[in-house]
Phi, psi and omega in degrees: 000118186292141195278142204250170182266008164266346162312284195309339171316314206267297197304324186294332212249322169257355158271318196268332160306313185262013162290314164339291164351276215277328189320315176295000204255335199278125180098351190238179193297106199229029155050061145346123160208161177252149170283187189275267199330001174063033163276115165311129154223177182218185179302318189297318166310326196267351193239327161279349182296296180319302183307271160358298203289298176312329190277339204260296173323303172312303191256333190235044192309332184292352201257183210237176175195111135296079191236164189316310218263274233241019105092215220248141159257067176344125157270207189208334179258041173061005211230168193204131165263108174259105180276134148215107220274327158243123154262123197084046161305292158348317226252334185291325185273321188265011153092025179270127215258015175242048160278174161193175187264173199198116185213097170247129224233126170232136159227163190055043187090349211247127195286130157228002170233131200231150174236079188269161199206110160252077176315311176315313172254026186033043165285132164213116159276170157213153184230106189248134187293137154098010180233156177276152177261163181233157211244145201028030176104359164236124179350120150196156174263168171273158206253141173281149188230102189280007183198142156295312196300113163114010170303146154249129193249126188261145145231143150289021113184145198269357178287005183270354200287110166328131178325304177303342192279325199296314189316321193287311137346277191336271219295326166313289156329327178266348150297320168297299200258338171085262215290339174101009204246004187271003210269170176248133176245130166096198203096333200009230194320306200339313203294333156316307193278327147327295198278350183299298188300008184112312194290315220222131173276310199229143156247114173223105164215177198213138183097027178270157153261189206309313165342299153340290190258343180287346154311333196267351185290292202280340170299304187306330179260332159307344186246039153072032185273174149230147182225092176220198201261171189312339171263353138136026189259157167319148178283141140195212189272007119323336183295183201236011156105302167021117193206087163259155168237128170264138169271325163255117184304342174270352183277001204304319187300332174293295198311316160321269196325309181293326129024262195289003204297337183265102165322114175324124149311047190261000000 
């Protein structure tokens, strides 16, 4: 079933409800509490997640919702809304404008409509499968990257990383950057809508859910990226978050190779 423009209508329609949300919270007190997993969330997460949900009910009773904060809705009609209403909570709380909203139609498991939304600064990609993707409504791509060595490689922290990961992380940075110092730290989603527009070559974490990631495929490969796990397969709702983006598709075998450059600690 093909994403219809009333689909994109609807992904538009829950960015700007939780953008409503969150603008007001931002910079001001919106009551910082930690999860079991030692993760922030706040009212705004929880209250733009809520807004989102209400809207979905309202036009789609029938589609299923995966969201961060209030967690699986079965649906019936094989279509799914994956939600995270800040990704890059940390980033919100400390009053840094490179959080973003995370909004995807996935079906039968399969992502095809992705939103990434920095509501402060009222950037919105959008990615539809089989489409370019767009940044306020105008086209963009990723930029060609002809060699790894001087690629720019983004992570949001490598302390988010499994013990088994960092190495592999490492030896990637030392392939990009040698001394290690060229790399961007922080960020979460943002850095996708970065390298779709161009700005970033490489994206590398580990630990992401579904949540995370599922928005970021049909945004990175529409503006001509790629987005799979650490073995070079497709993202889906099976994956175990291992999550790169490439801006050029010819580098995907270096960065694989380089990667692997680390024996697993097994």
């Amino acid at each position: 079933m093909a994403v219809t423009r009333s689909d994109i209508d609807l992904a538009h329609a829950l960015a700007d409800a939780a953008g409503q949300v969150i603008r007001p919270y931002f910079r001001r007190d919106a009551g910082v509490e930690m999860k079991d997993d030692q993760s922030p969330v706040t009212r705004a997460d929880r209250e733009a997640e809520a807004a989102m949900r209400r809207l979905i009910e309202a036009e789609r009773s029938g589609d299923g919702i995966h969201g961060e904060e209030y967690g699986v809705k079965q649906g019936v009609s094989g279509r799914q809304w994956v939600l995270d209403p800040i990704d890059g909570t940390r980033s919100f709380v400390a009053g840094r404008a490179i959080f973003g909203t995370l909004i995807a139609l996935l079906e039968d498991g399969w992502p095809v409509l992705g939103i990434i939304d920095q509501p402060v600064q009222r950037e919105r990609w959008v990615g539809v499968a089989g489409r370019a993707t767009v940044f306020n409504g105008a086209p963009v791509r990723t930029r060609a990257c002809p060699q790894l060595s001087g690629a720019l490689l983004a992570t949001t922290s490598p302390h988010l990383f499994a013990d088994d990961d960092v190495g592999h992380f490492t030896a990637l940075a030392a392939a990009t950057s040698g001394d290690g110092r060229g790399i961007v730290y922080g960020g979460d989603c943002y850095n996708y809508g970065l390298l779709a527009g161009g700005h970033l070559d490489l994206v590398c974490e580990s630990g992401l859910k579904l949540h995370d990631f599922a928005a970021l495929a049909p945004i990175v490969e529409g503006a001509g990226g790629r987005l799979c796990d650490w073995n070079g397969d497709p993202l889906t709702a099976a994956s175990e978050g291992h999550v790169l983006a490439i801006g050029d598709p010819a580098r995907t075998d270096d960065v694989l190779e380089a990667l692997r450059a680390v024996p697993h600690a097994h």
